[in-house]
VEXFISE-155216 format. One line per 5 residues: number of its first residue (from 1); their letters; for each residue z, x, y of N, C-alpha, C, O. Coordinates in pm, whole numbers, always signed. Atoms other than C-alpha are relative to their C-alpha. Example, Ala and Ser with C-alpha at 12.3 -4.5 7.8 and 13.67 -1.06 7.14 Angstrom:
<kezas>
1	as	+0,+89,-119,+780,+1230,-450,+0,+90,+120,+66,+194,+118 | -6,-82,-119,+714,+1367,-106,+73,-77,+109,+90,-26,+220 .
</kezas>
This chain:
<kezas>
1	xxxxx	+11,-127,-70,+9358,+3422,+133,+9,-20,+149,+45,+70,+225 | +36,-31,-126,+9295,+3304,+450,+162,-43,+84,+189,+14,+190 | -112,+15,-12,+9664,+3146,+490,+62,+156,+47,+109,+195,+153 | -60,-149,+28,+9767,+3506,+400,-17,+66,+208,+48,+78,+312 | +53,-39,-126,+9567,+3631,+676,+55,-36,+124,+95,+48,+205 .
6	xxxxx	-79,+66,-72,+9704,+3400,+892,+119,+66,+84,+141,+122,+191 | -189,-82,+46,+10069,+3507,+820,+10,+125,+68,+90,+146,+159 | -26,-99,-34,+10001,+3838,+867,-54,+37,+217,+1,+108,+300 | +47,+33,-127,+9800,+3771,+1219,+116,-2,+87,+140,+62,+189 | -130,+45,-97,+10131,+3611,+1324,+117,+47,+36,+201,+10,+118 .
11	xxxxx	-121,-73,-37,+10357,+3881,+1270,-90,+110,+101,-31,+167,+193 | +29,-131,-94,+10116,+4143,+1443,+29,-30,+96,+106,+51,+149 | -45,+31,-98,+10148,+3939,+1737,+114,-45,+28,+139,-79,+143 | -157,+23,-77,+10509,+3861,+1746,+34,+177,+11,+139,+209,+67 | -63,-148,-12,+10517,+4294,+1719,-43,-8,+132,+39,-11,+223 .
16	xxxxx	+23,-16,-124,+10312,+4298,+1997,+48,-29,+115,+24,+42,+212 | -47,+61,-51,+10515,+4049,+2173,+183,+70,+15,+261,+61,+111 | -124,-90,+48,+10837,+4260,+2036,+4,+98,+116,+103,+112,+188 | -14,-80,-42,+10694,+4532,+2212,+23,+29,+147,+66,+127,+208 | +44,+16,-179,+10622,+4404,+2581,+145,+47,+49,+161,+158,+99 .
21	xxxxx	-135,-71,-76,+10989,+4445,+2691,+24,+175,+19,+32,+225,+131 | -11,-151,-29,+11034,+4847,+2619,-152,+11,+66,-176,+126,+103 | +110,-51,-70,+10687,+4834,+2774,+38,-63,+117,-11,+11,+202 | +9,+43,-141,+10771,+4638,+3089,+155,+103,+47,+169,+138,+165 | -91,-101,-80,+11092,+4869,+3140,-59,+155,+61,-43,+216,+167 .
26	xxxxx	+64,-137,-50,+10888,+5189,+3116,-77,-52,+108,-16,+1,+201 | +63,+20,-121,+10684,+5072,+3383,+67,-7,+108,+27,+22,+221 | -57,+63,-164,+10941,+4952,+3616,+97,+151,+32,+142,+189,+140 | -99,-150,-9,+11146,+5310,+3536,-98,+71,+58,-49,+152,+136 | +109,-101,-57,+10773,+5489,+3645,-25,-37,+142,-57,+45,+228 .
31	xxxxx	+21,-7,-123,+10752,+5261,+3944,+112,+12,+116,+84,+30,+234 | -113,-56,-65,+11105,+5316,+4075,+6,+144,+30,+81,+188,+118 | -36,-147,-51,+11053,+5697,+4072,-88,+43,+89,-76,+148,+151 | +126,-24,-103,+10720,+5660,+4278,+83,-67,+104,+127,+9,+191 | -91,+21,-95,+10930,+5427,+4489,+94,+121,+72,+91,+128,+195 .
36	xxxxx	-76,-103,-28,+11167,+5728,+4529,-14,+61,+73,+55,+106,+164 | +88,-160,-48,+10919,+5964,+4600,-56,-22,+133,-41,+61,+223 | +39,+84,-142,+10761,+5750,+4890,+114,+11,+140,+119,+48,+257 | -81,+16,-101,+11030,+5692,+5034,+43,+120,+65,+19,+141,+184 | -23,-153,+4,+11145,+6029,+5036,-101,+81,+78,-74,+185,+137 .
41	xxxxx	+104,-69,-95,+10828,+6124,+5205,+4,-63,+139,+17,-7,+248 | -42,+35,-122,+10860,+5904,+5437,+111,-14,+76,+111,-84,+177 | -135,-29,-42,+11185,+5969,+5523,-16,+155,+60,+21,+162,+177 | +59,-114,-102,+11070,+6339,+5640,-45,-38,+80,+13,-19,+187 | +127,-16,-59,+10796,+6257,+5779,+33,-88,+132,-53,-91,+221 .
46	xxxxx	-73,+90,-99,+11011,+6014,+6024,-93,-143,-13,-72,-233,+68 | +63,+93,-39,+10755,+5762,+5948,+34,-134,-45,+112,-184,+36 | +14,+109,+72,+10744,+5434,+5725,+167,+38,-17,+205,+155,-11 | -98,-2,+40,+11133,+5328,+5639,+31,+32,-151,-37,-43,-221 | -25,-48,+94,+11268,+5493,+5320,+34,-96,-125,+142,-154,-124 .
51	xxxxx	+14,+159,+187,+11226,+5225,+4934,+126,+93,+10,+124,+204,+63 | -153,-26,+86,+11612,+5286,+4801,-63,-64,-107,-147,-153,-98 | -19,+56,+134,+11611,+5214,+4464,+104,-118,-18,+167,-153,+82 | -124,+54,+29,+11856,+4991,+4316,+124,+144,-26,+98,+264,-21 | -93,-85,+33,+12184,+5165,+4234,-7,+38,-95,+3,+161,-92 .
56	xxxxx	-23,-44,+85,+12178,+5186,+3898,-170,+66,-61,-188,+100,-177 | +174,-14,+39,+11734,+5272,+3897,+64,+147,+69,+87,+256,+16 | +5,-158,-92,+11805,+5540,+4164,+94,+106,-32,+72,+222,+1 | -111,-118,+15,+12115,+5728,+4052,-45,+45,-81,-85,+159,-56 | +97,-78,+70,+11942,+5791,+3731,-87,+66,+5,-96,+168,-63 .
61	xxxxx	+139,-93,-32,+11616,+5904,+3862,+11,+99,+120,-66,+192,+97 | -21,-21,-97,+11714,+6044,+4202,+146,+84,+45,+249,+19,+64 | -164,-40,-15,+12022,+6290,+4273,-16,+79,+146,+40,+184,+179 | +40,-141,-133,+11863,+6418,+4639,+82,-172,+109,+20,-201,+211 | -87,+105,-34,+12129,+6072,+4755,+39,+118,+119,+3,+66,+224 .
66	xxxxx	-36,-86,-111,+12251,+6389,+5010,-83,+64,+80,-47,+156,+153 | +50,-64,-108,+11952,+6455,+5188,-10,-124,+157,-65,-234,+167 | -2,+35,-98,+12011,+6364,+5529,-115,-87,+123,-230,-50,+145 | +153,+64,-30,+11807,+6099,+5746,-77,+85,+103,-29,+189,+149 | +66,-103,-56,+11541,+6240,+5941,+32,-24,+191,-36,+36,+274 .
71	xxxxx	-9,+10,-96,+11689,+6112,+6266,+72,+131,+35,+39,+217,+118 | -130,-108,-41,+12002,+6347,+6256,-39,+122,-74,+58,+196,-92 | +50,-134,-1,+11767,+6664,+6117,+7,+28,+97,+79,+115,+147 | +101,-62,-105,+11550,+6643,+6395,+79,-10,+95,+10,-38,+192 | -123,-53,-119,+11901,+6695,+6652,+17,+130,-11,+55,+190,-111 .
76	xxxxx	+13,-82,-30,+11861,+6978,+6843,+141,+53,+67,+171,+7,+177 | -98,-53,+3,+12194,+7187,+6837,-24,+169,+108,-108,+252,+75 | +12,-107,-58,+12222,+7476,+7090,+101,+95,-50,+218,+56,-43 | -32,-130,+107,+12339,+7790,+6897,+93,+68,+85,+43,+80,+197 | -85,-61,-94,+12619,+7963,+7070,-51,+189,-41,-63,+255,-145 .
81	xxxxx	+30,-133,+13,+12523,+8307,+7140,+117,+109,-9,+228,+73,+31 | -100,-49,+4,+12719,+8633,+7064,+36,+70,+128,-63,+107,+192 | -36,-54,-83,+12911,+8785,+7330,-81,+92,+35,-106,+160,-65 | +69,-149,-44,+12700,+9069,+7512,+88,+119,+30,+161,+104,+127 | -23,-124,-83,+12819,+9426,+7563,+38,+48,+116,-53,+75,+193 .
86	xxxxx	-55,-42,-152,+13018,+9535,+7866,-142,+105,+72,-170,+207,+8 | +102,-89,-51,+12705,+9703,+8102,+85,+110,+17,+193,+101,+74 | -58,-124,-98,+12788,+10077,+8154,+31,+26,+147,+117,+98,+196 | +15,+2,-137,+12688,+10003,+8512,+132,-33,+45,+176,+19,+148 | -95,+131,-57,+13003,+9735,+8527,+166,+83,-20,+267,+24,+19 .
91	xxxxx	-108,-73,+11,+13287,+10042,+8427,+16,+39,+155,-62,+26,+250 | -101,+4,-136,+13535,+10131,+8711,-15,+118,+23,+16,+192,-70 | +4,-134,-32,+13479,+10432,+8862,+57,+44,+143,+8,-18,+237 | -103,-27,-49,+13720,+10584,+9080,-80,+62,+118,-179,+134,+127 | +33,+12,-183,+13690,+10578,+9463,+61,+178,+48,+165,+242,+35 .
96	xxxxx	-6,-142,-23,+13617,+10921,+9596,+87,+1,+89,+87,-116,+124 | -84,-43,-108,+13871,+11021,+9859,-59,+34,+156,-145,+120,+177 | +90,-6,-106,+13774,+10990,+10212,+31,+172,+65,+148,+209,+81 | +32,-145,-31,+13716,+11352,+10324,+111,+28,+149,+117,-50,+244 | -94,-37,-93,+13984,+11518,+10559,-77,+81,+125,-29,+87,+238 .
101	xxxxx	+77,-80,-91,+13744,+11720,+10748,-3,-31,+160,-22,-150,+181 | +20,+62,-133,+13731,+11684,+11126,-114,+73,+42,-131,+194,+56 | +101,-28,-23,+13389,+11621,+11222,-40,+48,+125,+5,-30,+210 | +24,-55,-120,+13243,+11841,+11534,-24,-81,+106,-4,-39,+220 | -39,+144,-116,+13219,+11507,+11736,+87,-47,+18,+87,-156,+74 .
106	xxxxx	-147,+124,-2,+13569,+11396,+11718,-7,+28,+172,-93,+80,+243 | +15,+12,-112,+13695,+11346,+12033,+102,+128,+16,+164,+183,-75 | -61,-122,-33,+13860,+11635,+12248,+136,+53,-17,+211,-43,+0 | -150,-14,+4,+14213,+11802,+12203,+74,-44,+138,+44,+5,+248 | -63,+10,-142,+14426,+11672,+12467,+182,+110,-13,+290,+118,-72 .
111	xxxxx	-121,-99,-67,+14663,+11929,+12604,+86,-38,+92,+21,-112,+166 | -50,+32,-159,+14901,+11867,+12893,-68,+123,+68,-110,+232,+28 | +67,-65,-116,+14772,+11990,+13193,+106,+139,+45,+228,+140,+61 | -88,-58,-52,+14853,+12314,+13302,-57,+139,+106,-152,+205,+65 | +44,-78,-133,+14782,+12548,+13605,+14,-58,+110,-42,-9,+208 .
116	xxxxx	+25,+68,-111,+14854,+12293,+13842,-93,-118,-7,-108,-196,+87 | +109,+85,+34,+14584,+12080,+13676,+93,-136,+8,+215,-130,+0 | -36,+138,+26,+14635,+11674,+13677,-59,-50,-107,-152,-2,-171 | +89,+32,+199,+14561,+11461,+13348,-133,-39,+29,-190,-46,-80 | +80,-7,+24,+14242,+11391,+13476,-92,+127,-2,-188,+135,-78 .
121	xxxxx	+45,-134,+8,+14141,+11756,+13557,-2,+54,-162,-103,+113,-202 | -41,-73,+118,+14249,+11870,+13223,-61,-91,-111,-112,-35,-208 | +102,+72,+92,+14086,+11588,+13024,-174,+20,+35,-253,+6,-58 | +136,-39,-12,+13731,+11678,+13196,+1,+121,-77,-93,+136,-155 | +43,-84,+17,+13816,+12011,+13110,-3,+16,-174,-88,+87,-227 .
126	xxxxx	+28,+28,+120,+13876,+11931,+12743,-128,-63,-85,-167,-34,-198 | +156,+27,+37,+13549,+11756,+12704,-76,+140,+38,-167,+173,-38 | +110,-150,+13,+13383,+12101,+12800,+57,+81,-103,+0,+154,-184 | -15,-115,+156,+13578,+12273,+12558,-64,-77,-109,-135,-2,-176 | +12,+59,+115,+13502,+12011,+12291,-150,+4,-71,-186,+3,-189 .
131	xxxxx	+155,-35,+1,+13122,+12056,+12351,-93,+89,+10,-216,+79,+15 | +26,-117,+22,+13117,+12401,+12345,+32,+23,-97,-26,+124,-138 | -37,-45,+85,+13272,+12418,+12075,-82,-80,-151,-99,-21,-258 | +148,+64,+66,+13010,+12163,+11879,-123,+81,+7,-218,+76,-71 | +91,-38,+91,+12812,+12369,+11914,-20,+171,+19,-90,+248,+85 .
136	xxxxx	-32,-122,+52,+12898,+12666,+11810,+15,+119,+47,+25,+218,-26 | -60,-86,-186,+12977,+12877,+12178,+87,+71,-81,+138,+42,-189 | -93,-98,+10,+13169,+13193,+12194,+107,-106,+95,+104,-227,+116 | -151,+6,-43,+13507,+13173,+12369,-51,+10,+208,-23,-62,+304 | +90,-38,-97,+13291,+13338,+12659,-67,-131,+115,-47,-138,+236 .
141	xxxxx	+108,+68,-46,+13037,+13049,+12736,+114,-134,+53,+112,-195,+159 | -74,+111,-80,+13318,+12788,+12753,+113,+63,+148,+143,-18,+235 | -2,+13,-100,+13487,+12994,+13010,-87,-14,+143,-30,-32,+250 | +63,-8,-99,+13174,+13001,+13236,+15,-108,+30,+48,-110,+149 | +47,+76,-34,+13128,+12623,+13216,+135,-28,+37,+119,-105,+132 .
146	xxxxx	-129,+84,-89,+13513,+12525,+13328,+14,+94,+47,+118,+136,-4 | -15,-59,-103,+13493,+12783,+13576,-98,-24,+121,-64,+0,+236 | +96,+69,-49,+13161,+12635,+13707,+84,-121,+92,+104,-127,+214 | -34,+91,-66,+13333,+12294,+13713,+90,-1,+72,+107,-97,+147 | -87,+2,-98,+13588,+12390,+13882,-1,+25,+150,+67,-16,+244 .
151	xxxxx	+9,-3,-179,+13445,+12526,+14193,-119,-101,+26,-121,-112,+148 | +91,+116,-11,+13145,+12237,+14183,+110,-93,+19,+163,-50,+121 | -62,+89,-16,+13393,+11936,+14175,+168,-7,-50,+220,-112,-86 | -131,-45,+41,+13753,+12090,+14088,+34,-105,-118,+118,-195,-114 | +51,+89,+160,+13679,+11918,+13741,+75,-150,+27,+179,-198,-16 .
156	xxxxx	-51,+154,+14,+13685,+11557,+13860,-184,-50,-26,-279,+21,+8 | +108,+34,+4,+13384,+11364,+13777,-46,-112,+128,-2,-227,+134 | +31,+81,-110,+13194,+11239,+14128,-129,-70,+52,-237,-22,+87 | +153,+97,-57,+12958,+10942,+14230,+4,+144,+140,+69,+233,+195 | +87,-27,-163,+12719,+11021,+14521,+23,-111,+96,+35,-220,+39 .
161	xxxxx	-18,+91,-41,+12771,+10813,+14802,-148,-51,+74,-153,-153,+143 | +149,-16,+2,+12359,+10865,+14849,-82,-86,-51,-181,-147,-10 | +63,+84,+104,+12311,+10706,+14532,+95,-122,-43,+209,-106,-89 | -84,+67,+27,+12422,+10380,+14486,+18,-58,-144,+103,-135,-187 | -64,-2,+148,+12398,+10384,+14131,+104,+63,-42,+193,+14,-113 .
166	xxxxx	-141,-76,+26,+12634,+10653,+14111,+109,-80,-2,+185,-83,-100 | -126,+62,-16,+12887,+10440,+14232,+46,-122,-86,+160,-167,-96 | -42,+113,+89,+12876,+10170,+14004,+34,+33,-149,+89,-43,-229 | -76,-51,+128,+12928,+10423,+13702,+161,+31,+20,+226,+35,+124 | -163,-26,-54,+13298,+10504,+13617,-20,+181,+73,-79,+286,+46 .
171	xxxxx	-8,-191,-133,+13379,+10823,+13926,+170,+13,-27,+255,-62,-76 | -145,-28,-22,+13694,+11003,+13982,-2,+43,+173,+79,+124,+220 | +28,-50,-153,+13602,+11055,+14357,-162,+10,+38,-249,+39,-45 | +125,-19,-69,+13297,+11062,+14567,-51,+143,+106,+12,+187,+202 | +89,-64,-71,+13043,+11310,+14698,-77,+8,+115,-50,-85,+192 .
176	xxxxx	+107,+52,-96,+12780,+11337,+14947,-102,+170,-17,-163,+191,+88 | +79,-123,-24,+12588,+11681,+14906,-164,-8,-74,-186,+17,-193 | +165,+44,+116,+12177,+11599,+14794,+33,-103,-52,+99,-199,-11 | -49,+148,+48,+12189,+11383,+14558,+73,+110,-129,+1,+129,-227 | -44,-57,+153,+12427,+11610,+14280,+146,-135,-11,+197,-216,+66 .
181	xxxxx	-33,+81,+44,+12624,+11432,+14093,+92,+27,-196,+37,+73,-296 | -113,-45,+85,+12957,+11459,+13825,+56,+152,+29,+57,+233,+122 | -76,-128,+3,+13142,+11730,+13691,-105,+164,+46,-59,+257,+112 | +22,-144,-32,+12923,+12034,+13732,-85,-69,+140,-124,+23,+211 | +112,+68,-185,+12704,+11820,+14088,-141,+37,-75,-206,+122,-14 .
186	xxxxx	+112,-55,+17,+12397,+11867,+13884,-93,-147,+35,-64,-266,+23 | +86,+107,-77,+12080,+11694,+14050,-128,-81,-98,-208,-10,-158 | +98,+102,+23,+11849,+11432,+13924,-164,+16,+41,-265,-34,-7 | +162,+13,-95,+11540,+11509,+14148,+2,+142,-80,-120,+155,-94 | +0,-126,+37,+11599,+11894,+13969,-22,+0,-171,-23,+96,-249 .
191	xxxxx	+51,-20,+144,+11510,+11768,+13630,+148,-15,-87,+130,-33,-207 | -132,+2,+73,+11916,+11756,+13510,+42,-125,-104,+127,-123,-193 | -3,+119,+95,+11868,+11401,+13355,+21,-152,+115,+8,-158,+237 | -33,+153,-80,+11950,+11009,+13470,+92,+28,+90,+150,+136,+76 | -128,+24,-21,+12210,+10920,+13702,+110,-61,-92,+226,-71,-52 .
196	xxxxx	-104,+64,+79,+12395,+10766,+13436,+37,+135,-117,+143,+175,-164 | -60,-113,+98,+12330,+11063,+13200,+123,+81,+85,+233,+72,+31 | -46,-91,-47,+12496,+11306,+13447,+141,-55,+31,+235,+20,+57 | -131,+40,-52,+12780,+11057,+13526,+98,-33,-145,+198,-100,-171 | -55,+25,+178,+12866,+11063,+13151,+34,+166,+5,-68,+235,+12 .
201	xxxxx	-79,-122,-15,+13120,+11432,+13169,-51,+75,-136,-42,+197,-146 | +22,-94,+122,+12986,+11512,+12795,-122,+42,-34,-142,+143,-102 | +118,-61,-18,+12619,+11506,+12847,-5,+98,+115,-85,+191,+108 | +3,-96,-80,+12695,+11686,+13154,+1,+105,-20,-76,+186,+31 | -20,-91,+49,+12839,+11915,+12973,-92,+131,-57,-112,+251,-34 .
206	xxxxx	+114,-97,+43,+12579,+12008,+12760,-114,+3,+8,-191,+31,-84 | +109,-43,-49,+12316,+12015,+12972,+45,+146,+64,-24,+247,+48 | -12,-142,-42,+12492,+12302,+13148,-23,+68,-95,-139,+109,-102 | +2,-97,+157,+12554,+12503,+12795,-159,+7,-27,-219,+114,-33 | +162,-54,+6,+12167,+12427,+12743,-95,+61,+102,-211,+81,+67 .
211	xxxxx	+50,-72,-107,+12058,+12590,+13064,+56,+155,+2,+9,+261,+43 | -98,-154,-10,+12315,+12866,+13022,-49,+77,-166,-36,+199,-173 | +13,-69,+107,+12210,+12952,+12651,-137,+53,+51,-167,+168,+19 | +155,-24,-22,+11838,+12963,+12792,-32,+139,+104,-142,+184,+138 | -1,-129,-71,+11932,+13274,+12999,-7,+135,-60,+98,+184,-102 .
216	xxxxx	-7,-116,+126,+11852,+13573,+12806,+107,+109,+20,+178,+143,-75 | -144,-70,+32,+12114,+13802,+12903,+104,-45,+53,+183,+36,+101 | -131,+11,-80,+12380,+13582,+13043,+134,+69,-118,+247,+84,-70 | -142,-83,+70,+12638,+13762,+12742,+2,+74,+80,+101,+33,+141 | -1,-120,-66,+12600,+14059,+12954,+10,-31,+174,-53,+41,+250 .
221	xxxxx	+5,+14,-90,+12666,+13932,+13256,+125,-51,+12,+164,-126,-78 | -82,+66,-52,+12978,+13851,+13456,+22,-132,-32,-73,-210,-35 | -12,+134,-13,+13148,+13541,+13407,-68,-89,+127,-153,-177,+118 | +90,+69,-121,+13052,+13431,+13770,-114,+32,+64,-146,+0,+179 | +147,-83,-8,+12711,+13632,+13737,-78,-110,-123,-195,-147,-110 .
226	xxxxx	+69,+91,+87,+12641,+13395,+13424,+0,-153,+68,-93,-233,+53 | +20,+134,-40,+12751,+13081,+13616,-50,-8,+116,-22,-113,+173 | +74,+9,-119,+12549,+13150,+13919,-178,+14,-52,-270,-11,+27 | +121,-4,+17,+12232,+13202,+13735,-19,-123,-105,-104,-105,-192 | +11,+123,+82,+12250,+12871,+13548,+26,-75,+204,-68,-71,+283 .
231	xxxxx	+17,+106,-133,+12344,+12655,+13909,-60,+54,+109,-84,-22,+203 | +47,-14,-119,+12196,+12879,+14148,+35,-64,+155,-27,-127,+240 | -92,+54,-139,+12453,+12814,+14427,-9,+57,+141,-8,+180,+136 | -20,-91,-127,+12455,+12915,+14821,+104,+73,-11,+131,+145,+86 | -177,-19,-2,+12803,+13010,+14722,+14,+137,-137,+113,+132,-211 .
236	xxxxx	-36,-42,+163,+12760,+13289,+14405,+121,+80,-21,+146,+137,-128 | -83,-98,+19,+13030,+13470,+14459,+183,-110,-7,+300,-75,+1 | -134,+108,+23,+13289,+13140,+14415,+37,-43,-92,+129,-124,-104 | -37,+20,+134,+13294,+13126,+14104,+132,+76,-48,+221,+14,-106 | -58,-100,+48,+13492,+13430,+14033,+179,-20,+62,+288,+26,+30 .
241	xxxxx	-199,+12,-30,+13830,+13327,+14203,+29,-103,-73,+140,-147,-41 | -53,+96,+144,+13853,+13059,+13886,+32,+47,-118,+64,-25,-212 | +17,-65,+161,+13860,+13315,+13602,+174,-16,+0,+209,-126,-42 | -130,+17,+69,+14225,+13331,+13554,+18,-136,+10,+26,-93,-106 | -47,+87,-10,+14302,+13019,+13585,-79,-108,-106,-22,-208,-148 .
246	xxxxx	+93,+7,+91,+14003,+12936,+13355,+33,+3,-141,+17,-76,-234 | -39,-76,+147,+14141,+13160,+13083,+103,-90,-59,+99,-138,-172 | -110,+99,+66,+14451,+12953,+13053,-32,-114,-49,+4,-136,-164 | +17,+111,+24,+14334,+12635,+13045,-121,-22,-150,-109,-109,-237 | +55,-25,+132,+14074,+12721,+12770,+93,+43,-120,+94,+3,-236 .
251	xxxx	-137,-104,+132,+14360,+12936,+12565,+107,-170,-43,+146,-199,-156 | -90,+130,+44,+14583,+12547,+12616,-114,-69,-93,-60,-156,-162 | +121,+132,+22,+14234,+12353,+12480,-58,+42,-154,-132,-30,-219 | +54,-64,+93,+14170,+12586,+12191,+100,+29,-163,+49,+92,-256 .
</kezas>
């Protein structure tokens, strides 16, 4: 019996011995797929270098062979953006037309001279029309003031030879009476403005017009009844041999 026993002893352990091989493959097939898996983690994770399998362990267990290493994930690609929208602001909008209008400051009409006038006579007297007519004067008011200048300085504009500032502004002839000064001789010490204002023919201008509007009835009054109560002259009755000659030269300027 115990032979027997034996016998049979000796085949259990050659089964057992039979069996070790399909048992040492399953093991090495369970630790190749943990290998896998490791690696694979650490292959995200950028850390520890990635277990490969063998070729023929890993192709079987493993078909993620196309995921990319974690160097060339983690490359940062700048995204091309889409075109933006034309701004409404950035449309073309059509250039207004510069305005034809002639503004009440342009400069004066030049006329040729005529009554005997010279081109500078007739250019003073065009700056009085031009500044009567700025601002918004009858027909009336500009003959008082170039009938004024005409018997004050026969419309030339004149230094003082008193004042020697006068003389260093631009003159068309020189004075000597007080201290007046340009086209209408209006005085400085009388409140009329600077020497430089008064030697300037267009403020001259309309300082007269603002002395002459400030008269309450000069409409109703004579032409050389309105321009004697604006200059208050030794002379009031000299005005009045300028009216025709007045009329024309306003009628050329107008």
């Amino acid at each position: 019996m115990a032979p027997a026993r034996s016998a049979h002893r000796r085949r259990r352990r050659g089964r057992r011995r039979a069996q070790r091989p399909g048992r040492a493959t399953t093991i090495l097939v369970a630790m190749s797929a943990v290998a896998v898996a490791v690696g694979a983690v650490a292959a995200v994770n950028g850390g520890l270098p990635a277990i490969r399998p063998s070729a023929t362990v890993g192709a079987a267990l493993d078909d993620r062979s196309s995921v990319p290493e974690a160097a060339s994930r983690g490359e940062i690609r700048a995204a091309t953006a889409a075109p933006s929208p034309p701004s409404p602001s950035a449309a073309v909008t059509a250039t207004p037309k510069a305005s034809t209008a002639t503004p009440k400051s342009a400069a004066p009409r030049r006329a040729e001279p005529v009554a005997g006038l010279d081109r500078t006579q007739m250019d003073n007297a065009a700056i009085i029309v031009a500044v009567g007519r700025e601002r918004d004067l009858p027909r009336r008011a500009l003959l008082v003031a170039v009938m004024t200048g005409m018997q004050e300085s026969s419309l030339r504009n004149l230094a003082n030879t008193t004042i020697p500032a006068s003389l260093r502004r631009p003159n068309e002839g020189e004075g000597d009476d007080f201290d007046s000064l340009g086209v209408f001789q209006q005085r400085p010490s009388q409140g009329w403005g600077s020497v430089a204002e008064l030697m300037n023919p267009r403020y001259a201008a309309g300082a007269f017009y603002q002395r002459l509007v400030e008269v309450d009835d000069w409409e109703d009054k004579s032409l050389a009844g309105a321009a004697q109560a604006v200059q208050r002259s030794e002379f009031p009755d000299a005005y009045a041999k300028h009216a025709d000659l007045a009329n024309k030269v306003v009628d050329a300027l107008l």
